[in-house]
C-alpha positions in Angstrom: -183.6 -173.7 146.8 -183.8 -177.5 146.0 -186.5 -178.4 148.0 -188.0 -175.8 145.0 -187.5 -178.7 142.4 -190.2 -181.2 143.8 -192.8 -178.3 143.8 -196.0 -178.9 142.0 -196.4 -176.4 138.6 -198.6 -174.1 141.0 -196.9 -173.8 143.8 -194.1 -173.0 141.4 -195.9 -170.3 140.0 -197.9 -168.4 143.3 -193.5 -168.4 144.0 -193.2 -166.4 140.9 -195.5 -164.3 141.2 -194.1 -163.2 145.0 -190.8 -162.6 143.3 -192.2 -160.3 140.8 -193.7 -158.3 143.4 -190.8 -157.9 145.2 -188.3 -157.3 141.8 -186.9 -160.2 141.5 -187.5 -160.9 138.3 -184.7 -163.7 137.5 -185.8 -165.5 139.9 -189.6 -165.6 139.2 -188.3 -166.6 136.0 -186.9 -169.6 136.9 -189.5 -170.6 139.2 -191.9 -170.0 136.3 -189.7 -172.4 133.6 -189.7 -175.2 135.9 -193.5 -174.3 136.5 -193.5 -175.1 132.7 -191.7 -177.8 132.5 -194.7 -179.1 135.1 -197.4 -178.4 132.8 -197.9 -174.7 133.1 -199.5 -172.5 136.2 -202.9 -172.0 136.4 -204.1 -171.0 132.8 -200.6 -172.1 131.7 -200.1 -168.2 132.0 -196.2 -168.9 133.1 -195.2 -168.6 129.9 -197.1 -165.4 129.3 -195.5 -164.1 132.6 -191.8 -165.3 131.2 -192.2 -163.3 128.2 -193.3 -160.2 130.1 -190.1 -160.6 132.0 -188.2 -161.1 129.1 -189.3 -157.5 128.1 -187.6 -155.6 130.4 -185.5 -153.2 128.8 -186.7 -154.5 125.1 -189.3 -152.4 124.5 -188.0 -151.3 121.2 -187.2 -155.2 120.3 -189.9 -156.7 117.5 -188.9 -160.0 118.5 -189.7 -159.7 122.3 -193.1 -158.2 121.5 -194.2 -161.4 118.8 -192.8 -163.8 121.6 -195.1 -162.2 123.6 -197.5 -162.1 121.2 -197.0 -165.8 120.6 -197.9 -166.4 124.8 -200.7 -164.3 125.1 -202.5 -165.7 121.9 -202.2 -169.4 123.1 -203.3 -168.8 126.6 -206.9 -169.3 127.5 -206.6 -166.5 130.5 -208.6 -163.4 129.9 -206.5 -160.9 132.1 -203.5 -161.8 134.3 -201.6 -160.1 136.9 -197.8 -158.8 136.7 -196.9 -157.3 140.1 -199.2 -155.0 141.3 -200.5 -155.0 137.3 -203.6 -156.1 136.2 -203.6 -157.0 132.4 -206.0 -157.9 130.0 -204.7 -160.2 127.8 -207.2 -159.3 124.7 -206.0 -155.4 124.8 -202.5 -156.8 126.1 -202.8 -158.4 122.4 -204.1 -154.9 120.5 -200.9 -153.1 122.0 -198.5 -155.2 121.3 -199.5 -155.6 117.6 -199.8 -151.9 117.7 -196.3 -151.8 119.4 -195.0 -154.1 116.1 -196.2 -152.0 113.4 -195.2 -148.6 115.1 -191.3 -149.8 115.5 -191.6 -151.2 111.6 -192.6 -147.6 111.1 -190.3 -145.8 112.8 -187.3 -148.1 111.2 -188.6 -146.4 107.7 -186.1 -144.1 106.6 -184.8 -143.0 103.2 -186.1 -141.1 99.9 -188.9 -138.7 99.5 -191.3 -142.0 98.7 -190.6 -143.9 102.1 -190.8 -140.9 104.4 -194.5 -140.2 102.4 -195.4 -144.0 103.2 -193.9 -143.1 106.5 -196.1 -140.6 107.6 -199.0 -142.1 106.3 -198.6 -145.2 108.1 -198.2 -143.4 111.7 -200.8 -141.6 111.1 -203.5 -144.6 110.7 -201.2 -146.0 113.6 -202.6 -143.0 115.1 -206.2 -143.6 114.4 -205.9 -147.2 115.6 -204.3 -146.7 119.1 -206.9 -144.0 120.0 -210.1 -146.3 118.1 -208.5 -149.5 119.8 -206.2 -148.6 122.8 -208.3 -145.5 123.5 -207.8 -144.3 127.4 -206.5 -147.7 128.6 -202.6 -146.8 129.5 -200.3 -148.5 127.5 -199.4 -151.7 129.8 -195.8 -151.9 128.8 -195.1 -148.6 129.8 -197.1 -148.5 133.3 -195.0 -151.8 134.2 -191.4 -151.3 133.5 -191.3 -147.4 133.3 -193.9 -146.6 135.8 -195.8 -143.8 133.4 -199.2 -144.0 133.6 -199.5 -140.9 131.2 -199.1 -142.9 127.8 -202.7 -143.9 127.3 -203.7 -144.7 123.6 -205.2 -141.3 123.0 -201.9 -139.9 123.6 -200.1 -142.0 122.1 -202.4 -141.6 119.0 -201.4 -137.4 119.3 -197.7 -138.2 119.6 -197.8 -140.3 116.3 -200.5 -137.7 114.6 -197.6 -135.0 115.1 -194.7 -137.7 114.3 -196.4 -138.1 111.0 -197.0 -134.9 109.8 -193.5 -134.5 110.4 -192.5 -137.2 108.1 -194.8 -136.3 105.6 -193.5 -132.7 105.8 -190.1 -134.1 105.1 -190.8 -136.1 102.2 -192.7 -133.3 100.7 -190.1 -130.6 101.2 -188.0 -131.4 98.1 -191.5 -131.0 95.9 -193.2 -128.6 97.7 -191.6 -126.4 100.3 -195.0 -124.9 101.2 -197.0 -128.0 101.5 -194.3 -129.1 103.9 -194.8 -125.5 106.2 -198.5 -126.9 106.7 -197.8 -130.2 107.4 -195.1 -128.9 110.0 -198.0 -126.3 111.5 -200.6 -129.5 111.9 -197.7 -131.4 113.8 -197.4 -127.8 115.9 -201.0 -128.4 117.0 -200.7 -131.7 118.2 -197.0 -131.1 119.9 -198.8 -128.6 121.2 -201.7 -130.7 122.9 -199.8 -133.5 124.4 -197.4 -130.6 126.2 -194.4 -130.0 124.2 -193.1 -126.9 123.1 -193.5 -127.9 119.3 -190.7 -124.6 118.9 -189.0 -127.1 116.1 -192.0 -126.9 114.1 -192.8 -123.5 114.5 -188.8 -123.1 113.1 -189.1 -125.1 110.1 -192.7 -123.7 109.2 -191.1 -120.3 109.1 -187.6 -121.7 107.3 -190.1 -123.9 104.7 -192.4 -120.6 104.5 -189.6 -118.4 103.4 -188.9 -117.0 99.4 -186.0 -115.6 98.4 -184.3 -114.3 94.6 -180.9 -116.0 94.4 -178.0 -113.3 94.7 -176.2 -114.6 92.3 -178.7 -116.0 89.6 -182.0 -114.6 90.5 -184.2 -117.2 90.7 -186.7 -117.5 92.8 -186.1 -120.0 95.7 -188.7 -121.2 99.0 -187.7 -123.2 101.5 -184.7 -121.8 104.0 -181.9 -124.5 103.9 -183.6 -127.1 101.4 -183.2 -124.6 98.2 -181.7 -121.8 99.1 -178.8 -120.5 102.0 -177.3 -117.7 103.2 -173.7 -116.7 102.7 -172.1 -114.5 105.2 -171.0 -111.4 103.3 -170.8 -107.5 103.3 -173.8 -105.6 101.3 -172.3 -102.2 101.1 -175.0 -99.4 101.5 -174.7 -99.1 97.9 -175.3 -102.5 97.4 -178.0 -102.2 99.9 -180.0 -99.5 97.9 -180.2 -101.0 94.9 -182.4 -103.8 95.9 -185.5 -101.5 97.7 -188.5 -102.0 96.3 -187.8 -105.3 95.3 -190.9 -107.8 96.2 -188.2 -110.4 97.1 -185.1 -110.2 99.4 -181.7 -111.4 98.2 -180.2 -110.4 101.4 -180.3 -111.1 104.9 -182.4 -108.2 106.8 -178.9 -107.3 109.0 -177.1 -107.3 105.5 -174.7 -109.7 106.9 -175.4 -112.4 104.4 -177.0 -113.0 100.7 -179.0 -115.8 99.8 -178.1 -118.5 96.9 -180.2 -120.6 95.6 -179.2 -124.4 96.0 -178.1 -124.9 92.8 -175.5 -121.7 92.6 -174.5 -122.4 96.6 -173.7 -126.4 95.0 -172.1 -124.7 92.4 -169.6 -122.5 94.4 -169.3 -125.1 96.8 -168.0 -128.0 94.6 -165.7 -125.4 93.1 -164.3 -124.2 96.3 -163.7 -127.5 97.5 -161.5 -128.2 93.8 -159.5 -124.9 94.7 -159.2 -126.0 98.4 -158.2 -129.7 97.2 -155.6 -128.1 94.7 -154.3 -126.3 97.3 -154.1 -128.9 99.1 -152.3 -131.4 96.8 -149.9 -128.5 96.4 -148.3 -127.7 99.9 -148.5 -131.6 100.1 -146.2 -132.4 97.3 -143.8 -129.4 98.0 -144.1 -130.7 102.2 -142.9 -134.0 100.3 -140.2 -132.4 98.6 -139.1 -130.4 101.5 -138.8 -133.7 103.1 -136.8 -135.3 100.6 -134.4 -132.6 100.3 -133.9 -132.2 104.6 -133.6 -136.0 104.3 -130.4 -135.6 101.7 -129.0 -132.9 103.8 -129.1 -135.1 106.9 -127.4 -138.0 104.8 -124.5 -135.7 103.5 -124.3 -134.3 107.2 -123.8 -137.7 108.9 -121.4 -138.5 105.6 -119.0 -135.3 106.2 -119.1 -136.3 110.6 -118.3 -140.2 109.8 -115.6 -139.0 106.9 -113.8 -136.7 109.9 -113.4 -139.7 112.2 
């Protein structure tokens, strides 16, 4: 291992690049820092080959992608090898930027606004990886996870659906309908890159549905965002007069009715007060029961000392 240290910078590196065929990734990178510290391998693409290394397990880490970034943009290579791995340090370049702005996007959460600017953003993400990455795989993901599925068109369908679905979500509140669409275009492209898409298909059918509110008959779309069932008994009485109606108020088993958002907040908060009076009320007479065991047990140990 010492006779290691009076090595030139390319012997050094040929070392390193042994070791990362083999696995041995630790070790290639310290053959490739003192390879550094000797002015670089050939190319001076150590340092590119120490940040690859450094990725491992950080592919969702910003920071590991710009230090990459940083390598790759400062060495004069055109393409490199990374075990059996050839990469071209120009597209190398495209996909890690790519890789940047789609973990910024996915980090994006909060009101109706930033889920809107969410979804738009992955979807020109989207356009870019399959403009720009195209069917090249994506490098990061052929190396350390061995796919070789994830090309850039992919990728570009994956993010096409992931942003529909955001934009579905921030529309929802507005526009229940709006949202159903936006969830049946992110069906389509679940669809082509092999998934099931069966959550899609649910919340098209759950944003699709209208309802009148039991309780205050308003009209309400959009299953679990502005209205909800309530489990409950519809007698056949009860059942009868609301035939003919255009809109359901009730469950098609009858075993719940539907409240709009505003009366199910309504009876909610107001259960909750009843529950939390009830509460505060076997609490304090639990506390009193206390107090009063507590005397008893006082006046019993009084009466036991007072007899010996």
């Amino acid at each position: 291992m010492a006779l290691s240290l009076f090595k030139n910078a390319d012997a050094l590196y040929e070392q390193a690049i042994d070791l990362i065929k083999q696995g041995e990734f630790e070790k290639a990178r310290g053959r490739l820092m003192k390879s550094i510290e000797k002015d670089g391998g050939p190319d001076d693409i150590s340092s590119v080959l120490v940040c690859m290394i450094d990725m491992r397990g950080r592919l969702g880490d910003i920071s590991a992608y710009r230090n990459l970034l940083n390598a790759l943009k400062a060495t004069a290579a055109r393409e490199f090898t990374f075990g059996l791995t050839t990469v071209s340090v120009p597209m190398m370049i495209v996909q890690c930027e790519l890789a940047v702005e789609e973990i910024q996007a996915f980090n994006m959460n909060g009101a109706s606004t930033v889920l809107l600017e969410k979804g738009n953003r992955l979807l020109k993400l989207a356009q870019r990886y399959q403009s720009e990455v195209g069917n090249e795989t994506l490098k990061m993901n052929e190396i350390f996870l061995n796919d070789t599925t994830r090309t850039g068109i992919r990728e570009g369908m994956v993010l096409l659906a992931m942003g529909y679905e955001s934009l579905a979500s921030g529309t929802v509140w507005d526009d229940p309908k709006k949202a159903a669409e936006y969830q049946q275009i992110a069906y389509g492209y679940r669809k082509q890159v092999g998934d099931t898409g069966e959550s899609n298909l649910r919340l098209v059918n759950d944003y699709s549905r209208t309802c009148k509110c039991w309780f205050c008959g308003r009209t309400a779309s959009g299953l679990g965002i502005h209205f909800f069932p309530i489990s409950s008994e519809i007698s056949p009485m009860l059942r009868k007069s609301g035939e003919g109606e255009p809109l359901r108020s009730e469950s098609e088993d009858y075993g719940s009715i539907y409240a709009c958002r505003a009366c199910y907040k309504g009876i909610s908060a107001r259960a909750d007060d009843i529950a939390k009076a009830y509460h505060n009320q076997a609490m304090s007479e639990m506390r009193a029961m206390e107090a009063r065991l507590q005397a008893e047990i006082v006046a019993l140990w009084s009466a036991v000392r007072s007899i010996r």
